[in-house]
matplotlib code that plots the C-alpha trace (Angstrom):
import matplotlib.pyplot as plt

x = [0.0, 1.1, 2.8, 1.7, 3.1, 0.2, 1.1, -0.8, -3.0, -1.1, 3.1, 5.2, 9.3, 9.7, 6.8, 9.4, 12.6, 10.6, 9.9, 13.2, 15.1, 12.1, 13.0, 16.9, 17.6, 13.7, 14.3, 15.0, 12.0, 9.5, 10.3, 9.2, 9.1, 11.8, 9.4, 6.5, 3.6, 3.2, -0.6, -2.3, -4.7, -7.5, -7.3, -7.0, -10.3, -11.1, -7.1, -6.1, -2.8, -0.7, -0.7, 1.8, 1.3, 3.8, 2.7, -0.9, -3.5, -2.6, 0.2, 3.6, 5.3, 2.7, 4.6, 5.5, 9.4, 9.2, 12.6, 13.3, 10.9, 12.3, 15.9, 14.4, 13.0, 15.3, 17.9, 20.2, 20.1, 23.9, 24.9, 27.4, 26.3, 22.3, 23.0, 24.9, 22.3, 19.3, 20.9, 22.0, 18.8, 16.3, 17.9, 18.1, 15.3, 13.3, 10.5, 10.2, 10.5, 8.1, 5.1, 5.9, 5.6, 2.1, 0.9, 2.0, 3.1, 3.2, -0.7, 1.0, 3.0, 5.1, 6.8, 6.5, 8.9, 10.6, 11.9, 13.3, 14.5, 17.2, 18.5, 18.2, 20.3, 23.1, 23.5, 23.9, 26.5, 28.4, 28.9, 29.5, 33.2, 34.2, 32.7, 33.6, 33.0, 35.2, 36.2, 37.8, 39.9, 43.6, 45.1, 48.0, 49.5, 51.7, 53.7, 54.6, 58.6, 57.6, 55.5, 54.5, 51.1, 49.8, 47.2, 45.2, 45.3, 42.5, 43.1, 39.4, 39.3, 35.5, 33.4, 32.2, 29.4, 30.2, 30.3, 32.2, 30.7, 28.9, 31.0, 31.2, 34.7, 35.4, 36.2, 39.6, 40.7, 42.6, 42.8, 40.5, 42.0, 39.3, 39.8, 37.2, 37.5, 38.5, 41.5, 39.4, 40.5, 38.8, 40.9, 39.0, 40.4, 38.3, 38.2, 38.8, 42.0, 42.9, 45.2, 47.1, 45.2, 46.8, 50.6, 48.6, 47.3, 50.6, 52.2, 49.6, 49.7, 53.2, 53.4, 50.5, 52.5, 55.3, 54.1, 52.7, 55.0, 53.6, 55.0, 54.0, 56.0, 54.7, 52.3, 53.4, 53.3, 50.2, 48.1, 49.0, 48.4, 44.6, 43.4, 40.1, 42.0, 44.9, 46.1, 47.2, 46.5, 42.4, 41.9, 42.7, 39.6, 40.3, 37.2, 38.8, 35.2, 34.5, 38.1, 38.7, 41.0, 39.2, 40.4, 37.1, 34.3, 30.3, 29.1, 31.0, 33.1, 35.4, 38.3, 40.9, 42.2, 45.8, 48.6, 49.9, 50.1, 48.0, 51.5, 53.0, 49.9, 50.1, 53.5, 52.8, 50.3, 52.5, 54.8, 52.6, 50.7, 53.2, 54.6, 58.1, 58.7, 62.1, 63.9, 66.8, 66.6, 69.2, 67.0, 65.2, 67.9, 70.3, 66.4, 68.0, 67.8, 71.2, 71.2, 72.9, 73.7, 75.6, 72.7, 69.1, 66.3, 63.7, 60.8, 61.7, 58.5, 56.1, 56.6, 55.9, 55.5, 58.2, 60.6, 60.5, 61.1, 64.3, 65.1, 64.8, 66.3, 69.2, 69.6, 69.3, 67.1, 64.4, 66.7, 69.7, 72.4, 71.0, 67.6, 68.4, 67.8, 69.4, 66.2, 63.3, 61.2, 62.3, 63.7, 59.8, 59.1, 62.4, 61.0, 58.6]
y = [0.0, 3.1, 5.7, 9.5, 12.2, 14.7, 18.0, 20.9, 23.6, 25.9, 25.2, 26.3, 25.7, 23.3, 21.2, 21.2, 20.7, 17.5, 16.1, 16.7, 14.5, 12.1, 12.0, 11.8, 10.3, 7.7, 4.7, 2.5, 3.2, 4.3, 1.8, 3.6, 7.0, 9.0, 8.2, 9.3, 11.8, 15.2, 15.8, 18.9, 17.7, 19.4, 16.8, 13.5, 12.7, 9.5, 8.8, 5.0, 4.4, 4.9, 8.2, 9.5, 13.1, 15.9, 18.6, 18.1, 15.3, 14.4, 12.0, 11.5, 14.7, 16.5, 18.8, 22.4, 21.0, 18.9, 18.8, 18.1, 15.3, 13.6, 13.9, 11.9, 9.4, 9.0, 8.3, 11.4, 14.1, 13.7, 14.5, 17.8, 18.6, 18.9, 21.0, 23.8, 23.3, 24.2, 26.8, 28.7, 28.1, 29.7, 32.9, 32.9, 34.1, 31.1, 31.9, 35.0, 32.4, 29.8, 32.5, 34.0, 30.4, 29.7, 33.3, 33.3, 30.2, 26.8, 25.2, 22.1, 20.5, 18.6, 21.5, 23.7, 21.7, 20.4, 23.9, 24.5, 21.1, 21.5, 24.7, 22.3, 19.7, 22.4, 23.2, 20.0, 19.3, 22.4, 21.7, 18.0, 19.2, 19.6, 16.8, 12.5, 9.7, 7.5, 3.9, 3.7, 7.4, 7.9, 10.5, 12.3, 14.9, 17.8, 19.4, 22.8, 23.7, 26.8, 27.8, 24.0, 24.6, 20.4, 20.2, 16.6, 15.7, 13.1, 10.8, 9.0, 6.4, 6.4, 2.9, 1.8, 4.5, 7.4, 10.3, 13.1, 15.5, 12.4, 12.1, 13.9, 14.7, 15.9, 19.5, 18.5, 17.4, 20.7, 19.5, 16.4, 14.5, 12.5, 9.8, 7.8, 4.6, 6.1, 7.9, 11.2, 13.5, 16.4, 18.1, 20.5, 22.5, 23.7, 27.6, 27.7, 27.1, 29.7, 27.5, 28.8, 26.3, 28.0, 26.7, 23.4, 23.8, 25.4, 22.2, 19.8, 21.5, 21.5, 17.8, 16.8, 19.1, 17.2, 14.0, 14.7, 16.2, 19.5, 22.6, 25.6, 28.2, 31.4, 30.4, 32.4, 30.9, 33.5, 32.3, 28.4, 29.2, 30.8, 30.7, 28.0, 26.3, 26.1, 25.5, 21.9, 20.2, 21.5, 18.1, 20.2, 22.8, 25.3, 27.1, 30.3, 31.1, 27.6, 26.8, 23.4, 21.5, 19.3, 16.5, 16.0, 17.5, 17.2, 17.5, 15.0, 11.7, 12.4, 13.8, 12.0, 10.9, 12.1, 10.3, 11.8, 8.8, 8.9, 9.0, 11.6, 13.9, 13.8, 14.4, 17.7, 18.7, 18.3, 20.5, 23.4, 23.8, 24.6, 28.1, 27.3, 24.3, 24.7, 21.2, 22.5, 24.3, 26.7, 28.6, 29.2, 29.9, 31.6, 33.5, 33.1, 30.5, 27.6, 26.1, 26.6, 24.9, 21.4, 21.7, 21.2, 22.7, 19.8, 21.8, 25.2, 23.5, 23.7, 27.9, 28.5, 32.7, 31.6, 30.7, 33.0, 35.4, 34.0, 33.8, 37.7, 38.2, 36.5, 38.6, 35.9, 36.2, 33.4, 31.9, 31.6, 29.3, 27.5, 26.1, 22.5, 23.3, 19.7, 18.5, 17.9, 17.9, 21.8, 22.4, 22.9, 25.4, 27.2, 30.0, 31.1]
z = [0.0, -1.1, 1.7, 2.1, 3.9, 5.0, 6.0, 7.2, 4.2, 5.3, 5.6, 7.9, 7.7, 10.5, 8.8, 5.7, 7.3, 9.1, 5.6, 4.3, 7.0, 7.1, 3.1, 3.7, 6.7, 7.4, 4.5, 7.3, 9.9, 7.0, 4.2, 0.9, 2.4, 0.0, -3.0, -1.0, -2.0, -0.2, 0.2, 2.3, 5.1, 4.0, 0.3, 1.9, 2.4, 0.2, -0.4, 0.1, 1.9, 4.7, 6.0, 7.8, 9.6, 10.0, 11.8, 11.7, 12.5, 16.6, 14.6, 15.9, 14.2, 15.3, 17.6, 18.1, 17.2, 14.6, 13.6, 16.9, 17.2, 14.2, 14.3, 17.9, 15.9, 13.6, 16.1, 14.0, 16.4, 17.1, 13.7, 13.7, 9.9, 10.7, 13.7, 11.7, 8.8, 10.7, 12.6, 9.6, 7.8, 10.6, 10.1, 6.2, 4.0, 3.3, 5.5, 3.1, 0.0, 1.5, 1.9, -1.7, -2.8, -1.4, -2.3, -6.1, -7.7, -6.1, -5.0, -5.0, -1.5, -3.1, -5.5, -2.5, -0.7, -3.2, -3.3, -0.2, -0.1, -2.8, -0.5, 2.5, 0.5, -0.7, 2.9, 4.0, 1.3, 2.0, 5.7, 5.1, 3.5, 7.3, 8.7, 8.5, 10.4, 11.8, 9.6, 6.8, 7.8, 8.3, 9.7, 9.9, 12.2, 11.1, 13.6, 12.9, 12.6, 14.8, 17.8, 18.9, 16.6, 15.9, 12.4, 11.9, 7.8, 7.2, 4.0, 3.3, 0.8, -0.6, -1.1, -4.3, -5.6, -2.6, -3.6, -2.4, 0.1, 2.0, 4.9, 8.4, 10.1, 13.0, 13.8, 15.1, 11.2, 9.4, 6.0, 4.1, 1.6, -0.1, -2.7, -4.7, -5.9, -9.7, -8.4, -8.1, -4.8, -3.6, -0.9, 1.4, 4.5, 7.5, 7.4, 11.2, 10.6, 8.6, 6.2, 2.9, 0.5, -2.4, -1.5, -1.7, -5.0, -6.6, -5.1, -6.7, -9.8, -10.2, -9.3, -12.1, -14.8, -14.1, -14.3, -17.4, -19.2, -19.4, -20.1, -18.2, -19.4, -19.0, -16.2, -12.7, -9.2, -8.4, -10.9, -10.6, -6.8, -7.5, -10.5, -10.9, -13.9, -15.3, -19.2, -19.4, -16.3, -16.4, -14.2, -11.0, -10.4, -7.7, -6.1, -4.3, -3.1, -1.5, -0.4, -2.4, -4.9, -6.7, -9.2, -11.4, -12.3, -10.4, -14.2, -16.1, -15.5, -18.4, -16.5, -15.7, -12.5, -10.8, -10.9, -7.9, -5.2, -2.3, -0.1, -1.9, -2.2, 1.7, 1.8, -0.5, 1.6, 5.0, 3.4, 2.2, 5.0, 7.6, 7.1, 8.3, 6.5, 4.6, 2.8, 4.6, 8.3, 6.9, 4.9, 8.2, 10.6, 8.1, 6.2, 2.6, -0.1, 0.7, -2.5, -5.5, -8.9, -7.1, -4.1, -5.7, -3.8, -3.7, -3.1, -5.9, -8.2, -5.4, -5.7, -2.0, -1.6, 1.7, -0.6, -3.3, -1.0, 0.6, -3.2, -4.0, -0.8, -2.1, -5.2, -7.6, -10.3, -10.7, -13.5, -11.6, -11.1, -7.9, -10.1, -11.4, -15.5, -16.3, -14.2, -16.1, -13.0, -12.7, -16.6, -17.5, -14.7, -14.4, -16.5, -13.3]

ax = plt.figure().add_subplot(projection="3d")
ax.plot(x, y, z, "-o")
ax.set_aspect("equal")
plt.show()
C-alpha cells in the first residue's frame, strides 16, 4: 500500500525541514518514504494508503518541534552537519521564499517543498566538506617547525558509488584528503584554521604538470596558486570562493584521475601547510635561499610565496644558477 506524507494547508518551515530529513535520513523506519507523495490535510479525504502526519492530525510529528521530534525518531540528532544546517537556515530568507511560494506560484505541497529542499540539501553538502566519520579514515599529524602549533590531515578512501561531500569529520581534522574509488581527490580545508590552501594547489599543480609532461611556461606561481584552472592540467579545479582543490568535475566523468600517489599527495600537503617548513633548516635559521647549482632545492616547483622570497632576498634572479635546468622535473618550470 502506497505511503503519504500529510502536512498541514497551510506550511510552515519546521513542517518542511521534518519532511526533508524524514525524506533523507527515514528509509529504514518508514520503508518507501523517500518516494513518498506530499498531500495537504484538507485533500485527503477519500485517499487510500498509509498516512503519515507531519505537523498536523494528533500523529507522531505532530509537535511544536518537529525537527526536533524527528531527528528523535530518527535516532540522527547527534549528527554535527544537521545541527549547523538548521541553525543557519532559521535565520536565512526562506521563510520569506516559502510564503511568496504559497501566495504566487506553487498550489502544490510537493513542488513547494521540493523547493526549499534542494537549499536544505546544498547546505547539507556544503557543511558535510568539514565533517567525517570514523572507519575507513587515516590520519596524519603535522607538527609545525615553529610555535608547537599540531594540524590533523584526514586521508578517506570512498566505497564503491560514494560520492564526495557524504562524509562527516570531526572539527579536530585541518585538511581532508578524499579519494574515490577512480582515483578522483577532492581536498577540502576547514576555514577555522585559517590555512594557505593555495601553496597546496601550486604544489599539486606542479606535481601533475610534471608527471605529465607538461610545459608551463609562462604560467606564474600566483596564478598556478589561484586561478580556478589552469592550461594543461584543467583536471585540478580550484574554487577560491569555496576553499577546495578538486580533481574531477560534479558535471562529467570524463576527466581523468591524478597520478599523484596517495602518499605523496600527503606528503605535499605536509609541506605546504606549515609556514616554516624549509627542505633544509638553513634557509630558516640563516632567512635566505642555501642552494645553488651542485645543491638542488627539492621543493623550488612547489613555488611557496616563503621561498621565493628567501630567493629575492638573495639577489638571484628566478633563472639563476642555484635552479636544477638539467632536471626535467624543474627544466619545465624554471621559466617562473
Amino acid at each position: 500500500m502506497s505511503l503519504f506524507i500529510v502536512v498541514p494547508n497551510l506550511l510552515r518551515f519546521d513542517v518542511i525541514v521534518g519532511v526533508w530529513l524524514l525524506r533523507k535520513f527515514g528509509q529504514k523506519k518508514f520503508p518507501g518514504i523517500d518516494k513518498a507523495k506530499v498531500k495537504f490535510f484538507g485533500d485527503i479525504n477519500g485517499l487510500q494508503g498509509n498516512l503519515l502526519y507531519v505537523g498536523c492530525g494528533g500523529g507522531e510529528f505532530d509537535h511544536p518541534f518537529i525537527a526536533d521530534l524527528v531527528m528523535e525518531s530518527l535516532e540522527i540528532n547527534g549528527n554535527p552537519v544537521l545541527k549547523e544546517v538548521l541553525r543557519s537556515m532559521i535565520n536565512s530568507d526562506l521563510g520569506r521564499i516559502l510564503k511568496l511560494a504559497h501566495n504566487i506560484l506553487l498550489k502544490d505541497p510537493e513542488d513547494i517543498i521540493n523547493l526549499i529542499s534542494k537549499a536544505l540539501e546544498k547546505k547539507y553538502r556544503e557543511q558535510s566538506i568539514f565533517f567525517f566519520p570514523n572507519g575507513n579514515t587515516e590520519y596524519d599529524q603535522v607538527h609545525f617547525t615553529e610555535g608547537g602549533k599540531v594540524l590533523n590531515i584526514a586521508t578517506v578512501r570512498l566505497n564503491e558509488g560514494e560520492d564526495f561531500f557524504e562524509r562527516i569529520l570531526p572539527r579536530e581534522v585541518s585538511v581532508a584528503i578524499q579519494q574515490k574509488q577512480s582515483g578522483h581527490v577532492l581536498i577540502t580545508i576547514n576555514p577555522s584554521y585559517k590555512i594557505n590552501l593555495g601553496d597546496i594547489v601550486s604544489a599539486i599543480r606542479s606535481e601533475e604538470a610534471i608527471m605529465r609532461h607538461v610545459d608551463l611556461e609562462g604560467i606564474g606561481w600566483d596564478y598556478l596558486s589561484s586561478a580556478p584552472v589552469v592550461q594543461g592540467i584543467k583536471l585540478w579545479f580550484f574554487s577560491p570562493e569555496k576553499q577546495f582543490l578538486l580533481n574531477g568535475s560534479p558535471t562529467t566523468t570524463k576527466i581523468p584521475s591524478t597520478l599523484i600517489k596517495p602518499n605523496r599527495m600527503e606528503e605535499l600537503t605536509e609541506w605546504s601547510i606549515d609556514p616554516a617548513y624549509f627542505p633544509n633548516k638553513d634557509c630558516r635559521t640563516q632567512d635566505i635561499c642555501v642552494f645553488d647549482a651542485k645543491h638542488t632545492c627539492p621543493c623550488y616547483w612547489c613555488g611557496w610565496p616563503r621561498c621565493r622570497g628567501k630567493r629575492y632576498e638573495r639577489k638571484i634572479g628566478l633563472n639563476g644558477g642555484f635552479i636544477p635546468t638539467d632536471d626535467p622535473r624543474i627544466r619545465a618550470l624554471a621559466s617562473f
